[in-house]
PyMOL commands that place a pseudoatom at each C-alpha (Angstrom):
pseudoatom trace, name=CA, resn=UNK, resi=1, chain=A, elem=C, hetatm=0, pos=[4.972, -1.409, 25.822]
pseudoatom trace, name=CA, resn=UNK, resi=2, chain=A, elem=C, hetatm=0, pos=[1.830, 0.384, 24.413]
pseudoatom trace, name=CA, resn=UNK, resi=3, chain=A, elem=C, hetatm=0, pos=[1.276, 0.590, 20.408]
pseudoatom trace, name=CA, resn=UNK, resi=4, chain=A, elem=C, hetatm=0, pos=[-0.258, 4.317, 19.879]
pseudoatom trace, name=CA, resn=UNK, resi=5, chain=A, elem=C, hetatm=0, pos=[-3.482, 4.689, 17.832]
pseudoatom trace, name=CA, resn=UNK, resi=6, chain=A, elem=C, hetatm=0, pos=[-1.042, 6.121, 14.960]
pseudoatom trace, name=CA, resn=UNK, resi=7, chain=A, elem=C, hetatm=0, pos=[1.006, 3.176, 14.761]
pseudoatom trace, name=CA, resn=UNK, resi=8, chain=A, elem=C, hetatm=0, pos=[-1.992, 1.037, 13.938]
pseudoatom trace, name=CA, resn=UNK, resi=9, chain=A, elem=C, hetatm=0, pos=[-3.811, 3.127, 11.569]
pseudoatom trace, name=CA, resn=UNK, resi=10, chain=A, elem=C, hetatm=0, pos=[0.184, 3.206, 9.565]
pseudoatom trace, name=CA, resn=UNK, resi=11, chain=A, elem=C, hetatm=0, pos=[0.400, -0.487, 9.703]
pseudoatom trace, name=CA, resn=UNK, resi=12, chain=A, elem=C, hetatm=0, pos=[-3.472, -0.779, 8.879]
pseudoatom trace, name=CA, resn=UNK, resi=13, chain=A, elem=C, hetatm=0, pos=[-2.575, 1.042, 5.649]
pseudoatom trace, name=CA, resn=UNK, resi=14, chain=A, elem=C, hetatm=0, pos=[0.222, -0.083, 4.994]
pseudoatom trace, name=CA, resn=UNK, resi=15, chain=A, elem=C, hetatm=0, pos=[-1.236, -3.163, 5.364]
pseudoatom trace, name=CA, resn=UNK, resi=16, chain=A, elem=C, hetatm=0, pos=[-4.233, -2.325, 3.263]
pseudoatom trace, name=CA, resn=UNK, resi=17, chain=A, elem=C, hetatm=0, pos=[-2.099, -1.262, 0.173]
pseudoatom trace, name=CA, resn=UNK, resi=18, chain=A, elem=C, hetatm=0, pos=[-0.004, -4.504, -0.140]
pseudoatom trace, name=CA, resn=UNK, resi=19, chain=A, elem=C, hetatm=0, pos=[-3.826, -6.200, 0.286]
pseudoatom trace, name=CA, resn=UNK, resi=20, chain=A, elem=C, hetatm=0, pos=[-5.110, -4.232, -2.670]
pseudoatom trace, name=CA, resn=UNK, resi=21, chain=A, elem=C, hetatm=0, pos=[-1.816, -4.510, -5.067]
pseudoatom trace, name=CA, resn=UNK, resi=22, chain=A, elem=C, hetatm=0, pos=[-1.574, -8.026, -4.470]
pseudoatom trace, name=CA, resn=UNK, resi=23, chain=A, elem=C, hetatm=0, pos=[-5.062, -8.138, -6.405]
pseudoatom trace, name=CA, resn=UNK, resi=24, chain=A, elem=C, hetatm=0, pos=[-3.457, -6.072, -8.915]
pseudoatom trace, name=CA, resn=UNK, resi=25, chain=A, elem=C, hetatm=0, pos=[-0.321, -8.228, -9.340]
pseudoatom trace, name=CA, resn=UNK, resi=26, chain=A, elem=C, hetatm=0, pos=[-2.808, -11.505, -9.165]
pseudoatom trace, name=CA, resn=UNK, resi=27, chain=A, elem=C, hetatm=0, pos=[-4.150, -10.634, -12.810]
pseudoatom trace, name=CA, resn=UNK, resi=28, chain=A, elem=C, hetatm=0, pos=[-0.639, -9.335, -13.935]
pseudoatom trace, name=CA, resn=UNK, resi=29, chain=A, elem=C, hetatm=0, pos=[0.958, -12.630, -13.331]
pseudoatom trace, name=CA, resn=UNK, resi=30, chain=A, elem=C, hetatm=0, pos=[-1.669, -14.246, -15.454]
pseudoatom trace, name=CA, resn=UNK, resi=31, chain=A, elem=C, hetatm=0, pos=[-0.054, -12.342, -18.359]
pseudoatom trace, name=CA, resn=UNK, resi=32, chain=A, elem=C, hetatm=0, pos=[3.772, -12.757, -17.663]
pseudoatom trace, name=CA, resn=UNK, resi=33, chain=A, elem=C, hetatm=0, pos=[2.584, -17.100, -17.404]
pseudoatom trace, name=CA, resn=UNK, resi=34, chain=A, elem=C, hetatm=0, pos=[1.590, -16.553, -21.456]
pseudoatom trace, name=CA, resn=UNK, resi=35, chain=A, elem=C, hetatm=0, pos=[4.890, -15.370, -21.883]
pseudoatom trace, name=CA, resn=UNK, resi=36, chain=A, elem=C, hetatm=0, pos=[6.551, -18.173, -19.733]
pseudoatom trace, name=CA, resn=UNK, resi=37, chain=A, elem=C, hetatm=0, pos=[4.621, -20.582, -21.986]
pseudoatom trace, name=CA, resn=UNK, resi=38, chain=A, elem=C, hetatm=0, pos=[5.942, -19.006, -24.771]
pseudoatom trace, name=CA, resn=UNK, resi=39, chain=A, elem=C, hetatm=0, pos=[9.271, -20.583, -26.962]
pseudoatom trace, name=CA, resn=UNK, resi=40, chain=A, elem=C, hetatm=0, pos=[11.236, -17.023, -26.237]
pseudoatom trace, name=CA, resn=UNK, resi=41, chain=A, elem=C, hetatm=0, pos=[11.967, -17.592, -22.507]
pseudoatom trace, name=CA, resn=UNK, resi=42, chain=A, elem=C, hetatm=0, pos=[15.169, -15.923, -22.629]
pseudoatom trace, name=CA, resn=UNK, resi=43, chain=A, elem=C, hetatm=0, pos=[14.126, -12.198, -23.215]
pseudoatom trace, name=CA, resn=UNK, resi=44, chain=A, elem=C, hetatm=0, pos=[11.079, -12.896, -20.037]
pseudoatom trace, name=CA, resn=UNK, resi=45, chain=A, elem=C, hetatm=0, pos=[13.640, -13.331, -17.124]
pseudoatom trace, name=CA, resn=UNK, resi=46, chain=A, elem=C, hetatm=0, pos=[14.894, -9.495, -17.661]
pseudoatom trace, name=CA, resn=UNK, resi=47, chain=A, elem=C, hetatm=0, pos=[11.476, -8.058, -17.868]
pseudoatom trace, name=CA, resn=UNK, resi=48, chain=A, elem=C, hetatm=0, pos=[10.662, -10.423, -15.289]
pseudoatom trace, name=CA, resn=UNK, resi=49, chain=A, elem=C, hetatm=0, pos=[13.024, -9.143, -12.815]
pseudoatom trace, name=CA, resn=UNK, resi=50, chain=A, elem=C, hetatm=0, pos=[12.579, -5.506, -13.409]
pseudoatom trace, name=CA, resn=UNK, resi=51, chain=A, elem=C, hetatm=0, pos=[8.878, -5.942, -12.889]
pseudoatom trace, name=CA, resn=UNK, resi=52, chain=A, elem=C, hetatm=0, pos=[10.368, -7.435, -9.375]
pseudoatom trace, name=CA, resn=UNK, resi=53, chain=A, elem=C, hetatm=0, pos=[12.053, -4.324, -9.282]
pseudoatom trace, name=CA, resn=UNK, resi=54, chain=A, elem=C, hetatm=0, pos=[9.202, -2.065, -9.625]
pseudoatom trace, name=CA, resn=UNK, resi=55, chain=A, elem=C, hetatm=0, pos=[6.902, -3.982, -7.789]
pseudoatom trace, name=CA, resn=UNK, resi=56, chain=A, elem=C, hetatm=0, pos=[9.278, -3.920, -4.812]
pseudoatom trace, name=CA, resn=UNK, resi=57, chain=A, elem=C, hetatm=0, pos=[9.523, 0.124, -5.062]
pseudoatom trace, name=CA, resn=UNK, resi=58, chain=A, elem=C, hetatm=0, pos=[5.680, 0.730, -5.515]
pseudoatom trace, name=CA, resn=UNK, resi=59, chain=A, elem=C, hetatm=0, pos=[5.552, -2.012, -2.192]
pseudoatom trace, name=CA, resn=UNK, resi=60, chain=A, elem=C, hetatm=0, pos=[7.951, 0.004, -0.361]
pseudoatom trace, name=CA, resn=UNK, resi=61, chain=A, elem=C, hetatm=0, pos=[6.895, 3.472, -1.287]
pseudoatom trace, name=CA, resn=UNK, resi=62, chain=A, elem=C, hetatm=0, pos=[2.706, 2.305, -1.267]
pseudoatom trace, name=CA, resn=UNK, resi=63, chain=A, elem=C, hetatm=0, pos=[2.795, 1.677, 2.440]
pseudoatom trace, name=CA, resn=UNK, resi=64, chain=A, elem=C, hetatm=0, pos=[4.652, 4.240, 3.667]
pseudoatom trace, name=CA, resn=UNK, resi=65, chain=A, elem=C, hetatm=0, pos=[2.776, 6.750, 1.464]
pseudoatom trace, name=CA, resn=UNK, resi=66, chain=A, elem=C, hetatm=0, pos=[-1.059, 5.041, 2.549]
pseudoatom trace, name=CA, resn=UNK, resi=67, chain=A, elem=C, hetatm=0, pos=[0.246, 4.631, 6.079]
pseudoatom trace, name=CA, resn=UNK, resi=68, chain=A, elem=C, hetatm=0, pos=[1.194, 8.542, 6.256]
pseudoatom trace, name=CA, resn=UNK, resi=69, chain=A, elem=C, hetatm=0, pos=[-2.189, 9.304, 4.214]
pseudoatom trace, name=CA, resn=UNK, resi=70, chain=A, elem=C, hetatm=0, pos=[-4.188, 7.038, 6.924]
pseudoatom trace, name=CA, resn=UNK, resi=71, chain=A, elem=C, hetatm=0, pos=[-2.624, 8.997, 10.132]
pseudoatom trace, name=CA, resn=UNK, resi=72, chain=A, elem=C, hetatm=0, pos=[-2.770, 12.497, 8.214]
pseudoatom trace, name=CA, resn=UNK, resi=73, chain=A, elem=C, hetatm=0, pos=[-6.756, 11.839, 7.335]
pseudoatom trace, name=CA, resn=UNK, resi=74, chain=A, elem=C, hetatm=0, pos=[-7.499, 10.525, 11.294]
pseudoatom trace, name=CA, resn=UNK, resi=75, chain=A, elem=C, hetatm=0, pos=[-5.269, 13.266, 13.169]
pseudoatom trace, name=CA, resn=UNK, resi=76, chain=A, elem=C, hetatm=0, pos=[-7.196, 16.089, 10.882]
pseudoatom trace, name=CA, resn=UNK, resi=77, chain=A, elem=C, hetatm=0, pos=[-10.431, 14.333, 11.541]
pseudoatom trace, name=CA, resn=UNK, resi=78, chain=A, elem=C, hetatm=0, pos=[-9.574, 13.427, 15.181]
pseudoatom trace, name=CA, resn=UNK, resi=79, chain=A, elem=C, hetatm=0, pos=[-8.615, 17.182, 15.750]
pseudoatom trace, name=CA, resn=UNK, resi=80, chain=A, elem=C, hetatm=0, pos=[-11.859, 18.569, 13.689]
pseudoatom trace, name=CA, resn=UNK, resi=81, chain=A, elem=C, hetatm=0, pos=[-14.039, 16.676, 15.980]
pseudoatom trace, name=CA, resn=UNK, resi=82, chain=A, elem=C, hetatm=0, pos=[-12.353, 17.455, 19.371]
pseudoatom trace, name=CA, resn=UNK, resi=83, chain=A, elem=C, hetatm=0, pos=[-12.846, 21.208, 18.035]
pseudoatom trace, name=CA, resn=UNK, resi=84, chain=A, elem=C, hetatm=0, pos=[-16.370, 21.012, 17.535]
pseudoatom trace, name=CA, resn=UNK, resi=85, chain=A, elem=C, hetatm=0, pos=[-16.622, 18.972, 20.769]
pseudoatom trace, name=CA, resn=UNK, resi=86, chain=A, elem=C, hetatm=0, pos=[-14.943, 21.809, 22.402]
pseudoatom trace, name=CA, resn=UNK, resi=87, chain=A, elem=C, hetatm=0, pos=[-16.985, 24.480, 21.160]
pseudoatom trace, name=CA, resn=UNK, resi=88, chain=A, elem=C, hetatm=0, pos=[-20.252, 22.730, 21.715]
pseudoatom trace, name=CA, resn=UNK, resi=89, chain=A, elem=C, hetatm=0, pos=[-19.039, 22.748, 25.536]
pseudoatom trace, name=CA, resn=UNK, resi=90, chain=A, elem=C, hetatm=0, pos=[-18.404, 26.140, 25.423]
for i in range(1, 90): cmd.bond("trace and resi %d" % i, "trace and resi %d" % (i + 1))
show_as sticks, trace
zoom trace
């Protein structure tokens, strides 16, 4: 079974996205530790889990969104230059 050219570039985004928002959620976690720390642990564990709840639908909806971007940007570029490639046989 063959993996098209599309279905790498999607993963490769996809991919890319959850690289670049784990960075994000790196410096966000420092934050949410002060509060940990803190003597009012009680009201944390809501926040806590809708931030999992966010996180999870900006994960899901991040790499389907960059993966669609990623094969949208190299099918238009992919078709630009077999155009021009054409036309300068022509």
């Amino acid at each position: 079974m063959m993996i098209s050219v599309n279905t790498l570039i999607f993963i490769s985004g996809g991919l890319l996205f959850l690289f670049v928002f784990s960075w994000f959620k790196k410096a966000a976690i420092v934050v949410f530790k002060k509060e940990l720390v803190s003597d009012n642990q009680k009201s944390v564990w809501p926040k806590l889990f809708q931030v999992f709840l966010v996180d999870w639908l900006v994960c899901v909806v991040g790499f389907f969104g960059t993966g669609f971007l990623f094969v949208a940007i190299f099918n238009q570029l992919q078709y630009q230059f077999l155009y021009k490639l054409v036309s300068l046989s022509i």
